[in-house]
N, C-alpha and C positions, 0 to 999 in steps of 0.2 A: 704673501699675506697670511699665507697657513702658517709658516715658522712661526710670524710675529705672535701671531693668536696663541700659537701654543705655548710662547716660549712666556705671555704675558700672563697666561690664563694658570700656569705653572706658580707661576711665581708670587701670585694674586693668590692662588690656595693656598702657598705655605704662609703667607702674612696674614691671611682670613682667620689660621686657626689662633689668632696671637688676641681676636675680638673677647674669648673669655675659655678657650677648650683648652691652649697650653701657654703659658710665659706673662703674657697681659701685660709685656712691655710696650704698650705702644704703638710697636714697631705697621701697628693696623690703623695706625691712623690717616687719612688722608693726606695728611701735609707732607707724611713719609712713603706710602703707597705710591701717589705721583711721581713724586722723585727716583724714585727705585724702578717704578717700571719706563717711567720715561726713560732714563739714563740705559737699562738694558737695550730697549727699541732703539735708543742711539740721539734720544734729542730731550734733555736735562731739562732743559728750560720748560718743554711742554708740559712737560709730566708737574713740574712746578707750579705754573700756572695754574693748571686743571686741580691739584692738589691744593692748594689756598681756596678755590671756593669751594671746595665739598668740606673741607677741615671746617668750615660756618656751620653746615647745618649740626657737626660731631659736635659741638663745643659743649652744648648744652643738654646733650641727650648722651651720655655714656651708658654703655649694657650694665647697666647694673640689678646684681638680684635678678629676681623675675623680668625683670622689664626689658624687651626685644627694641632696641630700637633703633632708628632707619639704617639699613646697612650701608652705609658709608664708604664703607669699605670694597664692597662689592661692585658699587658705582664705580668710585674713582677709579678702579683697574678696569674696567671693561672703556669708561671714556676717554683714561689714558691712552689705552691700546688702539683704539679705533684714531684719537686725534694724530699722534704720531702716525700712525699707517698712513692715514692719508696725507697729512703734512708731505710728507715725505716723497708722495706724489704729485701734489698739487702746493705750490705756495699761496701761503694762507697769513695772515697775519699773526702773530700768535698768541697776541690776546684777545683778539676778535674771534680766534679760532678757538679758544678756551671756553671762553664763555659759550658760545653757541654749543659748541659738544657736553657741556655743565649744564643746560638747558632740555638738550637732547635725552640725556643719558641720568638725568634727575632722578625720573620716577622709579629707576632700576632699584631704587634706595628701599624701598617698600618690597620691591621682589625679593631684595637680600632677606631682608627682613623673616618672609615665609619661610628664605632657606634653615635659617636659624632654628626657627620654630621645626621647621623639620627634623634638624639635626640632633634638636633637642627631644625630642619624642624618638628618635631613633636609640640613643643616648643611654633613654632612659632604660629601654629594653637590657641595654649589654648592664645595664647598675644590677637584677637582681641576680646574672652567675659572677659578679664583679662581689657584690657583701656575702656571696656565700663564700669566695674564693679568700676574704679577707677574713670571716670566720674560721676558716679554714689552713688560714698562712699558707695561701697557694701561690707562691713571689711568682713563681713561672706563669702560672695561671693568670694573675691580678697584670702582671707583665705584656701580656696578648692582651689583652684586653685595652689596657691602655692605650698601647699600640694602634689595636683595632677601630677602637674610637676617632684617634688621631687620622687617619687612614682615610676612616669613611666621610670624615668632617671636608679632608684633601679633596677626595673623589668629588664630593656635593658639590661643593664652589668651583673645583677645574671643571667638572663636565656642562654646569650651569655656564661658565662664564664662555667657553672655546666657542661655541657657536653662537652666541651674541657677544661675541668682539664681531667674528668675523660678518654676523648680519645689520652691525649698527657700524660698521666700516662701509658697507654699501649704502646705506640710507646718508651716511654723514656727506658721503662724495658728491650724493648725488643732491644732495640739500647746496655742497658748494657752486656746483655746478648753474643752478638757476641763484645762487643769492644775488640779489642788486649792490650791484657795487658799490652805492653811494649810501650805503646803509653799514659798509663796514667800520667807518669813523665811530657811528652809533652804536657798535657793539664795543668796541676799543674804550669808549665813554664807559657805558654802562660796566664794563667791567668792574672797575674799581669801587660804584657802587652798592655792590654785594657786599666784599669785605666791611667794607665802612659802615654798615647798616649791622652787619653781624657782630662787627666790635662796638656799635654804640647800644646794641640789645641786652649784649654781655655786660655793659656798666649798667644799665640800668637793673639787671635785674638781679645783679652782685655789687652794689654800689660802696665802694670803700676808698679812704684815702690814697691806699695804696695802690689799688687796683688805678686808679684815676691817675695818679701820677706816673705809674708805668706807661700808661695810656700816651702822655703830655710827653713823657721821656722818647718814646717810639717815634712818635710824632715830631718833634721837633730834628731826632738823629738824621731821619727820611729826609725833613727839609735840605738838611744841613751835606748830605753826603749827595744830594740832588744839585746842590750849589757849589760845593768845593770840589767833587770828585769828578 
């Protein structure tokens, strides 16, 4: 369990920093964090899973400017890591096991959240030897720094995340361990109506032709590849 932790909690930093400190490809978004870390821990589909319902709460809350908002990011790598660990010991369904760990590992979203703001107050300290180094054309200088930013933004989310992988991997096990069985069908159900609630909040609150018809396009392919395929 400790490899996993580290190797998720690893990998969960270097995508953290992609929220707005370097690249801002993306590559931090939940639909891609799951996949990435599941697929290292060794089971794809989890980390998939688990990555579709936290990309709901991302859609409509990007860090933009000032605005910190729910870490997403930080979530989905800590409930990937934890759902895989234990998957891996115990057979779980795996969208029943999704959702439960997306339930679980939810509120973490709000934790990331703090880490940000901290990062960002950290941040701000290294900005004034960084404008005098840039007054100064100190490339070597401005160079470390940058660096150093990068670094400690790493450090924040790997040392935040290693020991809550590995303490929401014991609570998850032991939450499997008393679930009632006849309640797994019930999670398998609800799954699917996250997504569908998060894609009908997104039309209403961006309502356009086109957006509606990708919508009906989507929809229909699912049917279609669920029937022929």
């Amino acid at each position: 369990m400790l490899k996993e932790a580290f190797c998720a909690a690893t990998i969960g930093g270097l995508l953290w920093l992609d929220r707005y400190q370097f690249g801002q490809l993306m590559v931090s978004r939940p639909i891609v964090v799951g996949p990435v870390i599941g697929g290292a821990l060794g089971d794809f589909s989890v980390g998939l899973a688990v990555g579709v319902l936290f990309e709901v709460l991302w859609l409509r809350r990007p860090p933009i400017g000032g605005f910190i908002a729910p870490d997403v990011t930080f979530a989905s790598t800590v409930a990937t890591a934890a759902t895989v660990i234990v998957r891996n010991q115990h057979y779980f369904d795996v969208l029943a096991l999704a959702l439960l760990s997306f339930m679980l590992f939810m509120p973490l979203s709000f934790l990331g959240s703090k880490l940000d703001l901290l990062l960002r107050l950290c941040i701000g300290k290294l900005s004034i030897p960084a404008e005098q180094a840039i007054l100064q054309r100190n490339s070597a200088k401005i160079a470390i720094l940058f660096v150093a930013s990068l670094l400690l933004g790493f450090a924040i989310c790997m040392a935040a995340q290693f020991p809550i992988i590995i303490l929401g991997t014991i609570i998850l096990r032991r939450l499997l361990e008393v679930w009632p069985e006849n309640l797994t069908e019930a999670l398998k159900f609800a799954y699917f109506t996250i997504p569908a609630i998060g894609s009908l909040d997104m039309l209403a609150g961006n309502f356009e032709k086109s957006s509606f018809a990708l919508f009906l396009i989507g929809f229909v392919s699912t049917i279609c590849c669920y029937l022929f395929l």
